[in-house]
C-alpha positions in Angstrom: 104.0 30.6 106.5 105.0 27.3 105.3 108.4 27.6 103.3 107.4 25.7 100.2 104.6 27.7 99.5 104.4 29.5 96.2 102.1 32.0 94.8 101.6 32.2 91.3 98.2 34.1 88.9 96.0 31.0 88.8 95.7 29.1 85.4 92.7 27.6 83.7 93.7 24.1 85.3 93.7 25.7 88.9 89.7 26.8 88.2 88.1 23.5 89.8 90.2 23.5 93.2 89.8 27.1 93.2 85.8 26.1 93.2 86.8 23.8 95.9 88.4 26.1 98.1 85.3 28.5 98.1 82.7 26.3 98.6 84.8 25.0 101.5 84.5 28.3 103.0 81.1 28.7 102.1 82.0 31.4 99.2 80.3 32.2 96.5 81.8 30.5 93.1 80.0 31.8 90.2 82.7 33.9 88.9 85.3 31.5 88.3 87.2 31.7 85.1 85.7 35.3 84.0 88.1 37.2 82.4 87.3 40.4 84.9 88.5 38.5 88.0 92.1 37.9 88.3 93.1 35.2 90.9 96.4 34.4 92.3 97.1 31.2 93.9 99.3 29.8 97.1 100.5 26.3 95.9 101.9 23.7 97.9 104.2 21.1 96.0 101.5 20.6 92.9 98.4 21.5 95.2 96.4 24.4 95.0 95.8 25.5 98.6 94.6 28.8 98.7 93.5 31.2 96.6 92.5 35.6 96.3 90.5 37.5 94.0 91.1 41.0 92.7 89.3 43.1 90.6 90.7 46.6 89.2 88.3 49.7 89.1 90.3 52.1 87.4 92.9 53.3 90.1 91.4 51.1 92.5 91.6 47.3 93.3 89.1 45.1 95.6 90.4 42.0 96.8 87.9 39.3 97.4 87.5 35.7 97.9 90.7 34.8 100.1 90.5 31.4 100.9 92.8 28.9 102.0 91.9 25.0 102.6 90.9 24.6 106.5 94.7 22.2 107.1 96.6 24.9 106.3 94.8 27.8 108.6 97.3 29.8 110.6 100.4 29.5 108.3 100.2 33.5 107.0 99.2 32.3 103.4 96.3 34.5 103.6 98.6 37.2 104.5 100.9 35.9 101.5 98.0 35.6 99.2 96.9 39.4 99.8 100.3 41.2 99.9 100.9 39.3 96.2 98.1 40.5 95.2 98.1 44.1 96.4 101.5 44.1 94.8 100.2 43.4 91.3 97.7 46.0 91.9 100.4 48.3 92.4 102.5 47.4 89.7 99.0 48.0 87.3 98.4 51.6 88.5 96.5 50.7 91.4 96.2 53.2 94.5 93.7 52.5 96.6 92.3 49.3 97.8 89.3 47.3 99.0 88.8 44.5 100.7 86.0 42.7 101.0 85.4 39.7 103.6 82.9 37.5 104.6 80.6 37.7 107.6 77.5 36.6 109.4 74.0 37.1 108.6 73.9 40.5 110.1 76.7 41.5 108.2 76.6 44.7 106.8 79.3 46.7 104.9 80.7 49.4 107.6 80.0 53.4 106.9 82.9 54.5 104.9 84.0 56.5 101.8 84.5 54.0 98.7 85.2 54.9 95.6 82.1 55.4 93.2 83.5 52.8 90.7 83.5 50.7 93.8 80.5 51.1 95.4 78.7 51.3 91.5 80.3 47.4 90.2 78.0 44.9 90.1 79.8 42.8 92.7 79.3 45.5 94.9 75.9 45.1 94.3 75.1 41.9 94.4 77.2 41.2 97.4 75.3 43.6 99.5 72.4 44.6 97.9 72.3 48.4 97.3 75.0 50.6 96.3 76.7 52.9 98.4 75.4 55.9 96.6 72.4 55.7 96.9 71.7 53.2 99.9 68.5 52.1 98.2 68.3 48.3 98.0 69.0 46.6 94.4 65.7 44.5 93.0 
């Protein structure tokens, strides 16, 4: 990891290179600034260069939307960006966690037990089209 990289909970100033950093990666952006999302942010000097997502279902927090700008790949920020965040899920009552990550076309979410509040959110949903309960796609 580079040295001089801090990471801080994002501010309403950070939203627009937040929204560059996703779409850089090809991630979805519509969530941006809602107050359910919490996102902390790896900053370099006064640049925003990464960025997670988390979102708390009662005991439980999904971490989503890790992205870091495609110069500084292979430095561990992800790694920072993710252990920050997991900590401030712990420090809220968190004790479990998800993580959910981009992938291909034939990407589908592996066979494992999540949590109902989980695998019921409307993230959940519309990121892969059915919930987990029921396996029946979402119209």
């Amino acid at each position: 990891m580079v040295m001089s990289v801090q990471v801080r909970a994002a501010k309403a100033a950070d939203w627009p290179s937040i929204v560059d950093i996703l779409d850089s990666c090809g991630l979805p952006t519509d969530f941006v600034g809602d107050s359910s999302h919490f996102f902390q942010v790896a900053v370099l000097g006064e640049q925003v260069v990464g960025c997670a997502c988390t979102e708390q279902y009662d005991e439980t927090v999904v971490v989503r939307s890790v992205a870091v700008t495609p110069e500084h790949h292979g430095q561990h920020i992800t790694t920072h960006l993710v252990g920050t965040a997991l900590t401030r899920a712990r420090a809220e009552g968190c004790t479990k966690a998800v993580l959910i990550a981009a992938g291909g076309d034939d990407f589908s979410p592996p066979e494992l037990e999540l949590p109902e509040e989980v695998s019921l959110s409307a993230d959940f949903v519309r990121r892969f089209g059915f919930n987990r309960r029921s396996k029946h796609p979402v119209d």
